[in-house]
C-alpha positions in Angstrom: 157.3 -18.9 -207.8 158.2 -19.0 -204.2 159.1 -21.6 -201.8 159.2 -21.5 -198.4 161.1 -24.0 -196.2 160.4 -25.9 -193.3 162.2 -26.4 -189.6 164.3 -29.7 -190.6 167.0 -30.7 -188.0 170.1 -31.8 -189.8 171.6 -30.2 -192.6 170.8 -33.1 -195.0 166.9 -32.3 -194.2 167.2 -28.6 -194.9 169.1 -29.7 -198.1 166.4 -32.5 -199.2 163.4 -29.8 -198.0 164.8 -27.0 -200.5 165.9 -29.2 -203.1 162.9 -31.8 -203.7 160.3 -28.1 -203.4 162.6 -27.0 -206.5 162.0 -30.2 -208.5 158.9 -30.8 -207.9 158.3 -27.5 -209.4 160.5 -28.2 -212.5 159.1 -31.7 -213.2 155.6 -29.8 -213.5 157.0 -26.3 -214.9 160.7 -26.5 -216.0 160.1 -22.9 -217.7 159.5 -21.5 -214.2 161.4 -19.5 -212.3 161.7 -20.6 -208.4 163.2 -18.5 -205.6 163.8 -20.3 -202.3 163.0 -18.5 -199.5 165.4 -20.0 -197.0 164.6 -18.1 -193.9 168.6 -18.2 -192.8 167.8 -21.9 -192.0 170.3 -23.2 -193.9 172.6 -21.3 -191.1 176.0 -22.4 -192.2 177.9 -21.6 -195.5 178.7 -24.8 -196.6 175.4 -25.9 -196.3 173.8 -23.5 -198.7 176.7 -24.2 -200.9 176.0 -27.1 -200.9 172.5 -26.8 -201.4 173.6 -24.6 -204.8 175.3 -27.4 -206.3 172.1 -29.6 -206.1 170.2 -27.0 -207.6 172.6 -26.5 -210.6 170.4 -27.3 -214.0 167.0 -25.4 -212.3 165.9 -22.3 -212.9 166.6 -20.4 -209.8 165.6 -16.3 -209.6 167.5 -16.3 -206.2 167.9 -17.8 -203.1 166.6 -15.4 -200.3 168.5 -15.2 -197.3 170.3 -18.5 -197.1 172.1 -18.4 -193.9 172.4 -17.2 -190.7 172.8 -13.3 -190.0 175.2 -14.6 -187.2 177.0 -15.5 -190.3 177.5 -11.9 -190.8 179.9 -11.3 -188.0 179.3 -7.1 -188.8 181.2 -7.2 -191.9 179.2 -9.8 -194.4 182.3 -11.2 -195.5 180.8 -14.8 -195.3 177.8 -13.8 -197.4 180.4 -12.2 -200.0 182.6 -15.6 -200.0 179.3 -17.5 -200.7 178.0 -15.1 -203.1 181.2 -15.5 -205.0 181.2 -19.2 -205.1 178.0 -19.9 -206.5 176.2 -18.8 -209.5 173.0 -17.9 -208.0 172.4 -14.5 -206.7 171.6 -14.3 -203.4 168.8 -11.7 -201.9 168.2 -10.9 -198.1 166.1 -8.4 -196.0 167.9 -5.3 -195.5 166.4 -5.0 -192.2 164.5 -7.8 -190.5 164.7 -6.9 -186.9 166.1 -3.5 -186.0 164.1 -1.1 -188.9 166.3 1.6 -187.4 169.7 0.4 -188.7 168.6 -0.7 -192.1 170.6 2.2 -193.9 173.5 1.6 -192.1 172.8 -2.5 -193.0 172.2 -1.6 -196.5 175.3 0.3 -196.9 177.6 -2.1 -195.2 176.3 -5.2 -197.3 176.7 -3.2 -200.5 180.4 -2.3 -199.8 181.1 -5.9 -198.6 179.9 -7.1 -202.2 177.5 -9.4 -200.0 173.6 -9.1 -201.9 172.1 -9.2 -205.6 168.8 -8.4 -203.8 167.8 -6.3 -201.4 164.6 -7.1 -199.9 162.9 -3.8 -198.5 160.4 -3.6 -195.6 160.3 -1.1 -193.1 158.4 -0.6 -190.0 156.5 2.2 -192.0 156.0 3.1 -195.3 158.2 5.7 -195.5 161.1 3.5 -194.2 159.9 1.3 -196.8 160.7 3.6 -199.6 163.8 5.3 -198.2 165.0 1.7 -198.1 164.1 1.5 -202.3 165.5 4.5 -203.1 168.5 3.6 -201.6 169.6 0.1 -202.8 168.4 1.8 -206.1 171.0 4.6 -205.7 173.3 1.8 -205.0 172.4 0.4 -207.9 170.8 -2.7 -206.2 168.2 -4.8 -207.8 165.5 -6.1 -204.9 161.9 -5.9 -204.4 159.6 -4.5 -201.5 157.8 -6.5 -198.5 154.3 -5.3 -197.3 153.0 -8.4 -195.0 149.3 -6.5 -194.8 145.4 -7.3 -194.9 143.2 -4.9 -196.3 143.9 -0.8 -196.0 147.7 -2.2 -195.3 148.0 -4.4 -198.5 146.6 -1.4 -201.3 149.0 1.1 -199.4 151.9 -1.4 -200.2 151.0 -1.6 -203.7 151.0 2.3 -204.0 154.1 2.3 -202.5 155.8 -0.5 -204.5 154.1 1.3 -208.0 156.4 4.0 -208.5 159.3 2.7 -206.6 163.1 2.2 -208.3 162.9 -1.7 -206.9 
């Protein structure tokens, strides 16, 4: 299941948001798997690390992009610290605002050891699956995004049927 957060102010309220989503999730279905989708509201590092310790004991798939892409400072080395200090694997969209630099994105966040996940979604379909196939040749785990009604929806799910992620 997926959780979405909110726009809380202080760090304590995007904590408490994240946190009290996940348990009331768990006291309903511990069994389930939950994967906050953060948004990169949590913005800072220590936030979302400390957001990780309050979900140790829950079942978490992975916490999708945590903090800021500021936070990224063009070499992803403060996703890679935060990726190594917690023991939940952390997923983000390989391109969320320029579609045209998602390879070069992709590549640099795989060298800097900074994803689990790599969430694919291109301005087109095609970007879409040149984006699969490569976090899959990177050996990448992730999953596809097609936001889409109608014609746009069934063309994502033939794209996302025979694709690596």
């Amino acid at each position: 299941m997926k959780t979405i957060t909110n726009r809380e102010e202080t760090p304590e309220q995007r904590i408490r948001y994240v946190t009290d989503r996940v348990e009331a999730i768990h006291d309903v279905l511990p069994e389930m798997s939950v994967r906050p989708d953060i948004r990169w509201r949590l913005r800072e590092v220590w936030v979302a690390q400390e957001l990780a310790c309050r979900l140790e004991g829950h079942l978490i798939d992975s916490l999708e992009s945590p903090i800021a892409m500021a936070t990224a400072a063009g070499t992803f080395s403060e996703w890679r610290r935060f990726r190594q200090v917690i023991g939940i694997p952390i997923a983000d969209h390989v391109s969320p605002y320029r579609p045209a630099l998602a390879r070069e994105n992709l590549v640099n966040r795989f060298r800097a050891e900074a994803l689990d996940y790599a969430i694919v979604g291109g301005s087109g379909y095609l970007d879409t699956l040149e984006q699969s196939h490569l976090a899959h040749s990177l050996g990448m785990g992730g999953w596809g995004q097609t936001v889409a009604y109608g014609p746009g929806a069934a063309m994502g799910l033939h794209v996302a049927a025979p694709g690596p992620i």
